[in-house]
C-alpha positions as CSV (number, residue, x, y, z in Angstrom):
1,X,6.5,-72.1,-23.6
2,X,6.3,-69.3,-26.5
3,X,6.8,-66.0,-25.2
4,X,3.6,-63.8,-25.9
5,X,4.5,-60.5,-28.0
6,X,2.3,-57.8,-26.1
7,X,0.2,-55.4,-28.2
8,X,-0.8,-52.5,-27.5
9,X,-4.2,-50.1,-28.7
10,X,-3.9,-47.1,-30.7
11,X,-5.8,-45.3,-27.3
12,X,-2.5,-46.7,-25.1
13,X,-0.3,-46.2,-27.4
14,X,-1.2,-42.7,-27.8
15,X,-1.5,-42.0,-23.8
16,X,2.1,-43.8,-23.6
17,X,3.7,-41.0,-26.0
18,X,1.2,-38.0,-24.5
19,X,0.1,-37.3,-28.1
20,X,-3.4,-37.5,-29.6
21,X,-4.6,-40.7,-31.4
22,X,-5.7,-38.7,-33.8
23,X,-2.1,-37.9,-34.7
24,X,-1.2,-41.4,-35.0
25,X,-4.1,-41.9,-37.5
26,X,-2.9,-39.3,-39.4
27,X,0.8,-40.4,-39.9
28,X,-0.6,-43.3,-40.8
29,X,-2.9,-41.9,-43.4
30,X,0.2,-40.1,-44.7
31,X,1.8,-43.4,-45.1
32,X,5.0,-42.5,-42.0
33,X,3.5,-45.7,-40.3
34,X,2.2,-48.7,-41.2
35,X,0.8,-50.4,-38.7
36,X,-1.2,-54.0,-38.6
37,X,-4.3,-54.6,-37.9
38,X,-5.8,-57.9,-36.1
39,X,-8.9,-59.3,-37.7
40,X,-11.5,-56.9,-36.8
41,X,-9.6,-54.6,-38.2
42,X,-8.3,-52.7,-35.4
43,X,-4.6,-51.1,-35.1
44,X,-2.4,-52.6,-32.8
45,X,1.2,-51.9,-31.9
46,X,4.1,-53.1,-31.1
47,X,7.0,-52.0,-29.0
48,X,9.3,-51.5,-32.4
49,X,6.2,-49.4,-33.7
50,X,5.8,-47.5,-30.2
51,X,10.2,-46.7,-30.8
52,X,9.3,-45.9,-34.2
53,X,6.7,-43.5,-33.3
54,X,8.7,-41.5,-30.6
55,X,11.7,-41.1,-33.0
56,X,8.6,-39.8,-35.1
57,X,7.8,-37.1,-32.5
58,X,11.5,-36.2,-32.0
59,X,12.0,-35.3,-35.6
60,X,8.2,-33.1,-35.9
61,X,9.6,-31.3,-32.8
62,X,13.1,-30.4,-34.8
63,X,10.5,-28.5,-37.1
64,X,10.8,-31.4,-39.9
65,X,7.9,-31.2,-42.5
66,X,6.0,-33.9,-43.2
67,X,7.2,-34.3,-46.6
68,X,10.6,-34.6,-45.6
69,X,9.2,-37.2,-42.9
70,X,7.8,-38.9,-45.6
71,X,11.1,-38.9,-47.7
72,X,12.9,-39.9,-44.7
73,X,10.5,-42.6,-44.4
74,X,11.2,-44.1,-47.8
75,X,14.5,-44.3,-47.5
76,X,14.2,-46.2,-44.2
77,X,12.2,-48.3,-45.4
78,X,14.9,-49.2,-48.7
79,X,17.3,-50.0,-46.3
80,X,21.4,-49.4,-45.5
81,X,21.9,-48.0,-48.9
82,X,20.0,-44.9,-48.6
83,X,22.0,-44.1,-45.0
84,X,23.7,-40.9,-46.8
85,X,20.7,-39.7,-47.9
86,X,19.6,-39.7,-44.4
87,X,22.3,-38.5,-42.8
88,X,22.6,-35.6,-45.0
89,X,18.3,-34.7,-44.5
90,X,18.9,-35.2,-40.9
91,X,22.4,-32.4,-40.8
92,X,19.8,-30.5,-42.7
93,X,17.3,-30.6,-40.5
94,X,20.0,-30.0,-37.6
95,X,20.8,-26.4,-39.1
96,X,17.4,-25.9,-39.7
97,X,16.7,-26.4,-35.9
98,X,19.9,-24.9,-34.7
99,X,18.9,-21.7,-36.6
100,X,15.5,-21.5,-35.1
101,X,16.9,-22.1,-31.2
102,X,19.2,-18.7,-32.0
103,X,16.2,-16.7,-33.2
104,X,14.0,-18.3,-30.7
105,X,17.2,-17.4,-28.0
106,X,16.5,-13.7,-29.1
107,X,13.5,-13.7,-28.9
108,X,13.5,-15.0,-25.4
109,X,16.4,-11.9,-24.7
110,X,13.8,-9.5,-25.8
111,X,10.7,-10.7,-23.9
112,X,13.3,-11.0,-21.0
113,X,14.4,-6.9,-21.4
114,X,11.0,-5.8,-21.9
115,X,9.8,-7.6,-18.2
116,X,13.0,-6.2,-16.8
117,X,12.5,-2.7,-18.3
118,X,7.9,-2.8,-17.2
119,X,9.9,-4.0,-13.8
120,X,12.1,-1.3,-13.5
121,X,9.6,1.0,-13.9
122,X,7.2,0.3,-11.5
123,X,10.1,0.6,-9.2
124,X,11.2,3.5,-10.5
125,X,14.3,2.1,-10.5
126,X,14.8,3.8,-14.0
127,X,13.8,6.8,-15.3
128,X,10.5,7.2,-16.5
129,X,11.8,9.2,-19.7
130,X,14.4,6.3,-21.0
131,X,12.8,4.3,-23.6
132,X,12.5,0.7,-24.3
133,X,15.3,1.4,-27.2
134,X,17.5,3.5,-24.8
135,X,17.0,0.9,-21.6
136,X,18.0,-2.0,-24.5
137,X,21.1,0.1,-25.6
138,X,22.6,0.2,-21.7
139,X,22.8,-3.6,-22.3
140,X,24.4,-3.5,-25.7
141,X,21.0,-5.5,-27.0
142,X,18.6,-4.5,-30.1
143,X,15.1,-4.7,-31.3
């Protein structure tokens, strides 16, 4: 007995990976999926094409653009020879993303200090005269 292949909707798919399926249309449109479509034409997916579609998400979340997805895409999609290319968008994208978790650590520092200072002063646990800049100094942070 043939084991059935189970297909799945573009509605599941997109509740399975929490994203709208309005997002799935439009990597599709922009030609990062292709997906089949049964004879009245609707989408339906497969688990390879459910994979495909988180490793999908995990790069948009890195901050990659969608022309870069696109590129990547191609080159998938040529096969094992274009593995250095790849690699070397996906180290890009790596520093890209590594940068933006420092700034986005500094950012989070700051918001932090500023609680801590508003804090401190309703407590009066600091003088109401020392400023944001001053209180940041004591801590050897900057704006």
């Amino acid at each position: 007995m043939k084991e059935q292949t189970l297909k799945y909707s573009i509605g599941t798919t997109a509740k399975l990976l929490h994203i709208p399926d309005s997002t799935i249309r439009y990597y599709e449109k922009e030609g990062i999926l292709q997906i089949p479509r049964n004879l009245n034409g609707q989408r339906y997916f497969l688990k390879e094409d459910i994979e495909w579609l988180k490793f999908i998400q995990h790069l948009k979340g890195t901050g990659m653009s969608i022309d870069d997805l696109k590129q990547y895409v191609i080159w998938r999609a040529e096969g094992d020879t274009t593995i250095k290319k790849r690699l070397e968008l996906l180290k890009v994208t790596q520093i890209k993303l590594e940068s933006s978790i420092v700034q986005t650590q500094k950012h989070l520092e700051i918001l932090t200090d500023k609680i801590n200072w508003y804090e401190e002063k309703l407590h009066g646990s600091i003088n109401d005269n020392e400023s944001f800049r001053e209180y940041l100094k004591r801590f050897g942070h900057e704006e």
